[in-house]
N, C-alpha and C positions, 0 to 999 in steps of 0.2 A: 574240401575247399569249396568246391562248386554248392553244396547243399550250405556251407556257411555263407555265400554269398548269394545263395537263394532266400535264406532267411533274411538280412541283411534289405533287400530288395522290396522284403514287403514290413521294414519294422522301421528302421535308423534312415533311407533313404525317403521315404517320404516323409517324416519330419522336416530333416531337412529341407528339402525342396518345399515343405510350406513354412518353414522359417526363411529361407532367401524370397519365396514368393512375397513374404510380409515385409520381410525391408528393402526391396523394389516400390513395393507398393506405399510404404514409408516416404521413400525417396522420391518418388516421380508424383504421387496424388499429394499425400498426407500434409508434409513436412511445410510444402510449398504453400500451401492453402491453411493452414494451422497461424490462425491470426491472434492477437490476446495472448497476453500471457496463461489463458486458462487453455487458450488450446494450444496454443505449443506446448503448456506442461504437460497433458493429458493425448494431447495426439490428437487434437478433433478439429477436424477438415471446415472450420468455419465459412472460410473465402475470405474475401479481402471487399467487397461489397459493403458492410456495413460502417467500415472504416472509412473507406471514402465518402458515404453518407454523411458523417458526422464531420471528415474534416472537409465539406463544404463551409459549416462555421468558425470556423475556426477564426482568430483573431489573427491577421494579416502580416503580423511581424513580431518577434521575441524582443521583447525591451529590455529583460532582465540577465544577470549575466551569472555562471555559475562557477566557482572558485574552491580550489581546497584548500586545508586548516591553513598549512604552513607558507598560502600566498593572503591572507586576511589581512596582516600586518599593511601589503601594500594597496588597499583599497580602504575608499568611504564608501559612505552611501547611507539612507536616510533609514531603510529596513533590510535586516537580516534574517533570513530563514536559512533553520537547520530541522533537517527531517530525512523522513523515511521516504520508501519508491514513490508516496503521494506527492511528497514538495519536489520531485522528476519527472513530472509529467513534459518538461519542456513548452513548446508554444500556447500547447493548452492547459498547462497550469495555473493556479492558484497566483502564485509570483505575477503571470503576465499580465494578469487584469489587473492587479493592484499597480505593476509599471506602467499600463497605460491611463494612469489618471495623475499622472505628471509625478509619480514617487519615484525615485531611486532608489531601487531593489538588489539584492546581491545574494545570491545561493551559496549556501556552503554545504558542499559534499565532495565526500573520498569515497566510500563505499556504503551499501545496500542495508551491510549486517551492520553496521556502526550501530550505538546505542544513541539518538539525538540527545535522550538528557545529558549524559556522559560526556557528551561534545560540547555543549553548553557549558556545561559548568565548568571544564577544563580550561575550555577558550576566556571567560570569565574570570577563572583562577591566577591563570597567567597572564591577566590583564589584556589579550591579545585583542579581546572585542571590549571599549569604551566607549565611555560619551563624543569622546575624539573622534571618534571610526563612525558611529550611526548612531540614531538616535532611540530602536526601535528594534527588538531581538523575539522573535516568532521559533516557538521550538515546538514543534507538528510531531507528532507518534502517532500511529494506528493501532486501530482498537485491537486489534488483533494481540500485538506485541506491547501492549500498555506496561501488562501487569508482569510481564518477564523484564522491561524494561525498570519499571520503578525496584524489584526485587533483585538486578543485577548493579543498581546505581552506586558507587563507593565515591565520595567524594575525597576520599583519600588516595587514589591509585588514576593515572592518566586515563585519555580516553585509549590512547595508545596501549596501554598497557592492558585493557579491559578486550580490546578487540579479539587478545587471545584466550578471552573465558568465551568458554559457548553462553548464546543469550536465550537457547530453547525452542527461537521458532526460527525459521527460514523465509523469504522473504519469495515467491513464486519466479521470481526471475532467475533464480541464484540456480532453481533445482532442473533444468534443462540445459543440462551442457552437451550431452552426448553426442556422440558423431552420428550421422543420420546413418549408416549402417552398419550400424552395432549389432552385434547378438543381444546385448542387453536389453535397447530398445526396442527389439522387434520382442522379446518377452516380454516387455512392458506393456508394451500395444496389445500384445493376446491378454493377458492376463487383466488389463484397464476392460476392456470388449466383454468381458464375460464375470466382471463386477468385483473382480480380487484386487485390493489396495489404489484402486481408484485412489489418485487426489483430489479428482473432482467430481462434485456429489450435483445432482440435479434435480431441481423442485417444479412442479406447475403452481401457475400462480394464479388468481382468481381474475385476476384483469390482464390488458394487457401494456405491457410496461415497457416495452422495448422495440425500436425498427426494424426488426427483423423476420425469416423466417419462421422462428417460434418466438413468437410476442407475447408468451404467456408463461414462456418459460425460464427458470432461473439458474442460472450457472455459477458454480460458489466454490470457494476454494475450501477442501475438509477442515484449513486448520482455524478457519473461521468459526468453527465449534467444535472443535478439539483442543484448544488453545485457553478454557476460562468462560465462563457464562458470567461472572462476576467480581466484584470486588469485595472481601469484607474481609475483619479480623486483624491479621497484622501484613498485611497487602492493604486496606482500610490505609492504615494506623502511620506506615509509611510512606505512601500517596502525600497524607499532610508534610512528613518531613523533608520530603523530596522538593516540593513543591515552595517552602517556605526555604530551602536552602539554596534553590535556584535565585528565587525574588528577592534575597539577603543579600547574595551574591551581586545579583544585577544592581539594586540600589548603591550597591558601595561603589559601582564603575558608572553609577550615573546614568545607566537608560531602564527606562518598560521592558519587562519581559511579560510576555505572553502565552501559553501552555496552549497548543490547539491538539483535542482529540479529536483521528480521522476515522468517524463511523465504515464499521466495512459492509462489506456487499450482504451480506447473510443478514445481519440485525436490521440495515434500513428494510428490509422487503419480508422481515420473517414472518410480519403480519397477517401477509397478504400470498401464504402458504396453503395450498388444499390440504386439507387435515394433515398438520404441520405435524412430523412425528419425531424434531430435533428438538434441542434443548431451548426455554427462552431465555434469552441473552439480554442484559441487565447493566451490563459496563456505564453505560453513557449515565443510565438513572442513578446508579449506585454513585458514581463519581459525582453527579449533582450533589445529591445528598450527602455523601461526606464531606464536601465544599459550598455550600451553596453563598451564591451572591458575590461569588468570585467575581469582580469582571475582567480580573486579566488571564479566567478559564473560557476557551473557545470550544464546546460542544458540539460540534459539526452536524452531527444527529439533529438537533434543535430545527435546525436551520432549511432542512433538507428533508424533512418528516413531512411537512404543505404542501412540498411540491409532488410529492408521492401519493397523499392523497387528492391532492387534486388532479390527479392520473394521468402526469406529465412522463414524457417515456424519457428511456435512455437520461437518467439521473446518474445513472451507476451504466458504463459500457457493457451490455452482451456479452461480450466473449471475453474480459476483463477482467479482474479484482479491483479496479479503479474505478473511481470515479471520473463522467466526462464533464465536457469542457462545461458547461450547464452548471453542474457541481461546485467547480472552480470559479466562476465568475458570483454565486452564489455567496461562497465562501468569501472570497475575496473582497464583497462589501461590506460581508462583516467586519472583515478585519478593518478595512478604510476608516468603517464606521467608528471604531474606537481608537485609533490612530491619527487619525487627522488631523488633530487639535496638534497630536504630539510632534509630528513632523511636518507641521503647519506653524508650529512656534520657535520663530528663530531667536 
């Protein structure tokens, strides 16, 4: 017994003792200071410094309000959006700048994994969003989850009922739930530290592009090029029909709808990669080209590619898979810009 707990002594106890040692250190350094959802996913001690940086600008008050499916019925308002974690940015969303130039705005979300087009056009179907209700319907996806989105679209089966087919990708918020002293995640902590299944992959960049400690460096979520470098073929092919069955849709209930792709973190800045050794990623081009001269297609990329080279930092948050407040107010006059005739004509 003594010689089994001698061995014991020099093999299974001190594992342990540095697995409690890692989720102490989880819990007391890590967890607290893990700001962005790339570092909470990932476990990385950003601080909370660059956020207060950024929400020095921030716009002073949320004008916009956000509501689920089955409370639509009891609201107006002049624009709807429905989207992915980009149309949740809250204060510094996309939503706020268009609400403070005197629009009446209204968020529609239930959850993270929903499909937007699916929600669209269900809400559309059952009449729930009309001409009566707003004038103006914004339906936002990221590029990331574009092509799992058009590929999972059934205009035949609810959005509710879709919610329980998997849609392929996960959405960075969803994938840290775990209790900060977990065995789990203190294996995920070692095993991220030493380059095994990382989720998040990191670049040096040629400039630099960001407020922060590493101002040159880029933090990107894997499935950002894991997830699709393009479009083509019969993902191509159903993009159009998607697209034309939304805008059918919407005409028969009497308002604009509008399709906005939200470029992610990896493709705006892949550019601008020290010998880039990922894949080039093509969505936003591919999608031009197989629509072009769309104007009720919003590009995000388009719009956000000037300010990048003209070597504006923090376009896209640091520690983030989102885009900041910069981005949104950006975005945001896009949209005005094609809008405003529309919810300007009573």
């Amino acid at each position: 017994m003594k010689k089994f707990l001698f061995k014991l002594s020099f093999t299974v106890f001190p594992v342990m003792l540095f697995i409690i040692g890692c989720m102490i250190y989880l819990s007391v350094y890590v967890n607290p200071n893990a700001s962005g959802d790339l570092g909470r996913l990932g476990m990385i001690p950003f601080g909370h410094e660059y956020n207060r940086f950024l929400e020095q600008n921030y716009l002073k008050e949320t004008l916009f309000e956000t509501v689920k499916q089955e409370n639509l019925r009891e609201v107006q308002t002049e624009v709807l959006t429905i989207g992915d974690s980009f149309s949740q940015q809250g204060i510094c969303g996309y939503q706020n700048y268009i609400a403070h130039k005197n629009i009446k705005v209204i968020n529609c979300f239930d959850n993270v994994t929903d499909n937007p087009l699916q929600i669209a056009y269900d809400l559309l179907e059952r009449d729930i969003v009309n001409h009566k209700l707003t004038k103006v319907l914004t339906v936002e996806c990221g590029e990331r989850t574009i092509e799992s989105r058009i590929k999972s679209f059934n205009p035949n089966i609810s959005s509710k009922e879709q919610q329980q087919q998997p849609v392929g990708v996960n959405e960075p918020e969803t994938a840290n739930n775990s209790n900060d002293w977990s065995v789990s995640r203190a294996r995920d902590f070692i095993l991220y530290r030493i380059g095994i299944d990382n989720p998040i992959y990191k670049a040096k960049l040629r400039h630099d592009f960001f407020t922060s400690n590493e101002p040159n460096v880029l933090y990107f979520y894997n499935k950002d090029i894991e997830y699709g470098h393009c479009l083509k073929g019969s993902t191509a092919t159903k993009l159009t029909e998607v697209y034309k069955t939304l805008q059918d849709k919407a005409w028969e209930r009497g308002i604009k709808l509008f399709l906005m792709v939200a470029v992610d973190k990896y493709d705006l800045y892949q550019d601008y990669i020290v010998n880039n050794q990922y894949p080039q990623k093509t969505i936003n081009e591919d999608i031009e080209k197989i629509m072009p001269d769309t104007p009720e297609l919003i590009l995000t990329k388009k719009y956000l590619v000037p300010l990048v080279k003209n070597g504006e930092k923090d376009v896209f948050m640091f520690n983030d898979t989102h885009w900041s407040y910069k981005a949104s107010e950006i975005v945001a006059n896009e949209i005005y810009r094609r809008i405003k005739d529309d919810v300007n004509n009573e």
